[in-house]
C-alpha positions as CSV (number, residue, x, y, z in Angstrom):
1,X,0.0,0.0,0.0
2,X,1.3,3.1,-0.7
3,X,-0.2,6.8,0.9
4,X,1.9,9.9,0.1
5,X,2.1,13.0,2.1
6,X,2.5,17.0,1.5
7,X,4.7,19.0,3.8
8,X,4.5,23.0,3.7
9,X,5.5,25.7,6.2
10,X,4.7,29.2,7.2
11,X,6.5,31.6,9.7
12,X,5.1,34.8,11.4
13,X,7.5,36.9,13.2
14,X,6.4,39.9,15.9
15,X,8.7,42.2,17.5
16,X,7.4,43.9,20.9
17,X,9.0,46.2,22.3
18,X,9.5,46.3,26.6
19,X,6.0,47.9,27.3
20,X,4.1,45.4,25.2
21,X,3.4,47.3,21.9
22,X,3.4,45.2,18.9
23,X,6.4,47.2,16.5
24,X,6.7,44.7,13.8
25,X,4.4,42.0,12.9
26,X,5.0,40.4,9.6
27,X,2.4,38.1,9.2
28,X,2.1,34.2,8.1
29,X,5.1,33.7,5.1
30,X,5.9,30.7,3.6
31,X,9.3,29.1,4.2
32,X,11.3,26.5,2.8
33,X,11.4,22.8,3.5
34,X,15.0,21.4,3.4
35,X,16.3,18.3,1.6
36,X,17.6,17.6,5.2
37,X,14.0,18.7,6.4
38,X,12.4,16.1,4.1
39,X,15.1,13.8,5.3
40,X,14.1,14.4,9.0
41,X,10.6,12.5,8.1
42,X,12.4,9.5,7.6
43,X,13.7,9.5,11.8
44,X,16.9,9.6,13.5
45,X,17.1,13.2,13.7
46,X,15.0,14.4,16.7
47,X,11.0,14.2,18.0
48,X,9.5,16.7,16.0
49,X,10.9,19.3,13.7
50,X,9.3,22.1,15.4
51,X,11.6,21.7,18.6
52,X,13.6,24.4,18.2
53,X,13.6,27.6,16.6
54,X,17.3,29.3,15.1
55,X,17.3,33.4,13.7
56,X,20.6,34.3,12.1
57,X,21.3,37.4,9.8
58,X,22.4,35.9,6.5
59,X,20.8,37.1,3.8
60,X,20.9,34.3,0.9
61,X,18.3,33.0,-1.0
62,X,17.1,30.1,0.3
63,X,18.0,27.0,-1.5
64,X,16.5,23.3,-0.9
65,X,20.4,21.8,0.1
66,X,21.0,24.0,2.7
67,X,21.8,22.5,6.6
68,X,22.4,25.6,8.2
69,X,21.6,29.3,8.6
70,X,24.2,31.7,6.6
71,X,24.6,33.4,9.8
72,X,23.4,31.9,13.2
73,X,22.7,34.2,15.6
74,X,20.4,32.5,18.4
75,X,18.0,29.3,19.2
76,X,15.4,28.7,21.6
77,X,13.1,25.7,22.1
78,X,9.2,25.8,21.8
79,X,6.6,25.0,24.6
80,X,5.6,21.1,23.9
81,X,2.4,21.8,23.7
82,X,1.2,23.9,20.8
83,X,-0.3,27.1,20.8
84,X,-3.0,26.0,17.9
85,X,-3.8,23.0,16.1
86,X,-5.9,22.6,13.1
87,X,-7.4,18.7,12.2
88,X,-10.6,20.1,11.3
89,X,-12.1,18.8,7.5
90,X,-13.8,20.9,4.9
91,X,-15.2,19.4,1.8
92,X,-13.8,23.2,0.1
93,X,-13.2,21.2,-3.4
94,X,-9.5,20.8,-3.1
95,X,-9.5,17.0,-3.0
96,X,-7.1,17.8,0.3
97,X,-7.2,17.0,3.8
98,X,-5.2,20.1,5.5
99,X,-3.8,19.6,8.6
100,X,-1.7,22.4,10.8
101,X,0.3,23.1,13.7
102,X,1.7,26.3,14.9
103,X,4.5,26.6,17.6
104,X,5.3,29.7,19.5
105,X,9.2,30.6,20.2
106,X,10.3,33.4,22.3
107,X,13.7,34.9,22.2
108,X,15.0,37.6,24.4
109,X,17.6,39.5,26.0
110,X,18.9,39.1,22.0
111,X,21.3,42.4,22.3
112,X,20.5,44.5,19.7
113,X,20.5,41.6,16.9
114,X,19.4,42.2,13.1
115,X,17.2,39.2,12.3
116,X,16.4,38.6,8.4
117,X,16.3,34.5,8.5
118,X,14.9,32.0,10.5
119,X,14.7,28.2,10.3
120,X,13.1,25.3,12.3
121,X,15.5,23.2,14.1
122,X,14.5,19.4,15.0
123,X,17.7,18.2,17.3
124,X,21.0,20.1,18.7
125,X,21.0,23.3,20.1
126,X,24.7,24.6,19.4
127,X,25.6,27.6,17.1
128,X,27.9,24.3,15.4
129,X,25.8,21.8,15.7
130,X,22.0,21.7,14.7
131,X,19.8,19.4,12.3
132,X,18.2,22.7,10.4
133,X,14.5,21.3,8.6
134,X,13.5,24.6,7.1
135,X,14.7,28.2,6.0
136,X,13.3,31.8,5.2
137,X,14.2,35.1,5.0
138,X,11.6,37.2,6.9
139,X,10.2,39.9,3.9
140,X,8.2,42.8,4.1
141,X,4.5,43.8,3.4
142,X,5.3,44.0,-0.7
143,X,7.4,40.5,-0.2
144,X,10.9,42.3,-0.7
145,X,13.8,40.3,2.1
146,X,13.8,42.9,5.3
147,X,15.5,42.7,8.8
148,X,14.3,43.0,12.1
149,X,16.6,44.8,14.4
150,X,15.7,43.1,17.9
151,X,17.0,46.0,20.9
152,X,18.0,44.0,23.8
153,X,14.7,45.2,25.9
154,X,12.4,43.8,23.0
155,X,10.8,40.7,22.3
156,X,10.8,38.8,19.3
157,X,7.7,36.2,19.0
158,X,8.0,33.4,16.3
159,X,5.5,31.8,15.4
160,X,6.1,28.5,12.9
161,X,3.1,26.3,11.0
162,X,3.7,23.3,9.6
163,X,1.4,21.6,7.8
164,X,0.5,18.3,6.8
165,X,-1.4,17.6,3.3
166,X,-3.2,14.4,1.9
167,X,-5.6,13.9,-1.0
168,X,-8.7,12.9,-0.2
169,X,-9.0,10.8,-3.4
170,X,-8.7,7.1,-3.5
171,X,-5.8,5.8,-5.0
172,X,-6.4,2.3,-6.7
173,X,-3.3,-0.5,-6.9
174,X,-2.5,-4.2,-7.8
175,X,-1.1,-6.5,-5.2
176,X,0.1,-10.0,-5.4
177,X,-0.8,-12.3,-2.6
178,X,1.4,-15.2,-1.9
179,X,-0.5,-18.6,-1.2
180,X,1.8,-20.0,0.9
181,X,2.4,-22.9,-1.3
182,X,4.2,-21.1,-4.3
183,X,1.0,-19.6,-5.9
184,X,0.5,-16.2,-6.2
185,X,-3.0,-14.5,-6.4
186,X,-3.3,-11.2,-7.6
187,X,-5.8,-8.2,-5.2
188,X,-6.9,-5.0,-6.5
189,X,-6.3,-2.3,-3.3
190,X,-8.1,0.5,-2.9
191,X,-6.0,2.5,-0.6
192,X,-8.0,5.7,1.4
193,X,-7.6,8.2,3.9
194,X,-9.2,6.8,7.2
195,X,-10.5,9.0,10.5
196,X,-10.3,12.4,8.6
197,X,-10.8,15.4,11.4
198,X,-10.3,13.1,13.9
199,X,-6.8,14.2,16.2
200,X,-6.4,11.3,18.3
201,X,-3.2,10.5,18.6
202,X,-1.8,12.9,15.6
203,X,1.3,14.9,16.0
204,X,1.9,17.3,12.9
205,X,6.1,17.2,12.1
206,X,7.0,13.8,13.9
207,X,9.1,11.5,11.9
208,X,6.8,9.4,9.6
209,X,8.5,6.3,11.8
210,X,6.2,7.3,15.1
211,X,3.8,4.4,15.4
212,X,0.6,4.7,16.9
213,X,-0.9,1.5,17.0
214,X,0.1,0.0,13.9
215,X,-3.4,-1.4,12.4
216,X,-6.1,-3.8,12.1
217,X,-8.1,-6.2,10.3
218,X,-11.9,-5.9,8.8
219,X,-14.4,-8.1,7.4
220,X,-16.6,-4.8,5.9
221,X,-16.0,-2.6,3.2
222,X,-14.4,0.7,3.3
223,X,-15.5,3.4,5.3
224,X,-16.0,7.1,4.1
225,X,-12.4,9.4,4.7
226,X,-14.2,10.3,8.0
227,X,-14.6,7.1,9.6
228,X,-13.3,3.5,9.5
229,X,-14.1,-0.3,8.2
230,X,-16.5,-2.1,10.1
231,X,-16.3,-5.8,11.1
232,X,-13.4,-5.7,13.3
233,X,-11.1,-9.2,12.9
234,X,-8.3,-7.5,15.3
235,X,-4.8,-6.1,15.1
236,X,-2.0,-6.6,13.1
237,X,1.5,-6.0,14.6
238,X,4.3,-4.2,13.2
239,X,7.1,-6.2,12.1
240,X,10.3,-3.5,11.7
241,X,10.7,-0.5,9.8
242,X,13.2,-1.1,7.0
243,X,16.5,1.1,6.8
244,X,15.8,4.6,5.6
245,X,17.1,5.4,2.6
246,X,18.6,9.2,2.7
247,X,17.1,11.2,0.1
248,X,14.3,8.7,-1.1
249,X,11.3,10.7,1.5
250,X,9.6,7.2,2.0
251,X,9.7,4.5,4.5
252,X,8.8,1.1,4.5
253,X,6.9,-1.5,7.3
254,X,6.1,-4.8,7.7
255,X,2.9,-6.1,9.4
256,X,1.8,-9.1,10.7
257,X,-1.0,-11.3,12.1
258,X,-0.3,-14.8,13.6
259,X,-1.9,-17.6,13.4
260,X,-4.4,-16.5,16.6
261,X,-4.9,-13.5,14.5
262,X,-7.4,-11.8,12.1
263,X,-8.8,-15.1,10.9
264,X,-11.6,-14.8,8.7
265,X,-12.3,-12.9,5.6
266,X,-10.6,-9.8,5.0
267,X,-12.1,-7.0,3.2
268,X,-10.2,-4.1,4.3
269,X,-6.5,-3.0,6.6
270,X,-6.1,-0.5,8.3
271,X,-2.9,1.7,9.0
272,X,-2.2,4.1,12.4
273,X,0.2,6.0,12.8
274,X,1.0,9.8,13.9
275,X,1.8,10.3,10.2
276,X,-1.0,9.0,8.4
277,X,-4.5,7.4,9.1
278,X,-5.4,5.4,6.2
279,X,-7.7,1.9,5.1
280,X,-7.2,-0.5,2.3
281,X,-9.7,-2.7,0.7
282,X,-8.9,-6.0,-0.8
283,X,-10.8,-8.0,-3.4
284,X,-9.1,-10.5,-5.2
285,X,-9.0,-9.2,-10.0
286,X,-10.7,-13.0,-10.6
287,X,-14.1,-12.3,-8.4
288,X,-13.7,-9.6,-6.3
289,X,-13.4,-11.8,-2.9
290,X,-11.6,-10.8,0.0
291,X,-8.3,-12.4,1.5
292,X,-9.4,-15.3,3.5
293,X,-7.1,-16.0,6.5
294,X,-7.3,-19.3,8.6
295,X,-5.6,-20.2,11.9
296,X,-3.0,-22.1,10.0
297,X,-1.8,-19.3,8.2
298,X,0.1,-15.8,8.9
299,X,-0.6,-12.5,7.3
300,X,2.7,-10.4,6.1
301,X,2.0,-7.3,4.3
302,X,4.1,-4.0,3.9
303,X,3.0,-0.8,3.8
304,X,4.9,2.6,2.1
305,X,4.4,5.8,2.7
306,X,5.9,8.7,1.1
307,X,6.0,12.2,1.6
308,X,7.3,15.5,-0.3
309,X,7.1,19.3,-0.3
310,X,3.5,20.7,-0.6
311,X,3.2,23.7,-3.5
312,X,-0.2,24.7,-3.7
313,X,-2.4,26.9,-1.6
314,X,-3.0,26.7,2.6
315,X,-5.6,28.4,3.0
């Protein structure tokens, strides 16, 4: 099964001076997603890419193979919790299923620092050593690069969205099912978003590696985007991830069901993780009948998912 998933960002930056008053406020901008960003997806590098927040005063333009700021100049780390969350669905036409988090990040006592680009940092906190997943140079109200010169009684509030895309559309595949005794048996999949608006479990920016409950088994058919199969057979266990490759932005799992397990006729699988909800349905080209599982047989299956920068509109 394969599900692929669009990554986008957008950085607001407001400058307050001691008393309060707002001095600068730039408003939401969209920022770049690294190579080493998209990398980030596929784990090793840190929780979440929205744990940390760098400004520097470089001026370049941003470029998709940068790791670092041109010139660092400070980092903090964002409250855990964030300060808005968006899982909400709209049927607006699109064919997408938007999802957003924004972080807040608070830097001060800076010393009179000029601030023209920020980036998102997911692991390492050192001027030398950070894992940098995006980039942008903060720009004015006609979109021309500016800098924001930060006194050392101000306050400069960043606030960083990343969002999370996925078509709503089915996607439609061939399988080949292995007997078990050297046959092979070819399923048409119908592979679909699954639990759409629903935030359980959901975290916007971790790796695509950060299980949730791995999945489960269905005798019914497929449910709408917003809810799930019915006919519950029970879950399927993950297996491993398999190596990330570095620049390939997918990931691979194996799942499983034992011989105790998901016995029965299987119409549809499902798939949770805190990167993607989604359902597949199963019925065999010769028939349309669904994979039949006894207690004398195990169920192996691997899943893909894949995930890439997101160009088209947010709001």
């Amino acid at each position: 099964m394969k599900m692929q998933v669009g990554i986008a960002g957008e950085v607001r930056c407001v400058l307050r001076k001691a008393d309060g008053t707002v001095k600068t406020d730039t408003g939401f901008q969209k920022n770049l997603i690294l190579n080493q960003g998209l990398d980030f997806f596929g784990g090793g590098h840190g929780a979440n890419m929205t744990t940390y927040c760098a400004i520097g005063s470089g001026g370049s333009t941003p470029v998709a193979t940068q790791t670092h700021l041109d010139a660092f100049a400070a980092i903090t780390r964002g409250l855990y919790t964030p300060s808005a969350s968006d899982y909400t669905y709209t049927d607006d036409g699109s064919d997408t299923y938007k999802t957003s988090t924004t972080h807040k990040y608070t830097f001060t006592g800076v010393d009179d620092v000029n601030v023209s680009e920020v980036g998102l940092v997911s692991s390492g906190s050192a001027s030398s050593n950070y894992y940098l997943c995006t980039r942008v140079l903060i720009k004015d109200s006609l979109g021309a690069p500016t800098t924001i010169s930060v006194k050392s009684d101000e306050t400069l509030d960043i606030y960083y969205k990343v969002w999370q895309v996925y078509s709503t559309l089915d996607s439609e595949h061939v399988i080949n099912v292995s007997d078990g005794s050297g046959g092979i048996v070819p399923y048409n999949a119908t592979v679909r978003l699954e639990s759409v608006g629903d935030n359980i479990s959901r975290v916007i920016g971790a790796p695509a590696t950060a299980l949730y409950d791995v999945g489960a088994a269905w005798s019914g058919d497929l449910g709408s985007i917003e809810a799930t199969p019915t006919g519950g057979l029970g879950s399927l266990s993950m297996a491993a991830f398999r190596p990330y490759v570095p620049s390939s932005y997918k990931v691979i799992f194996d799942m499983s069901a034992g011989l105790a397990v998901a016995n029965g006729d299987i119409r549809c699988i499902s798939t949770l993780t805190r990167f993607l909800f989604s359902q597949m349905r199963l019925g065999s080209v010769d028939g349309d009948l669904p994979l039949t599982k006894t207690n004398k047989e195990e169920l192996n299956i691997s899943f893909e998912f894949s995930w890439g920068r997101y160009e088209g509109a947010l709001d």
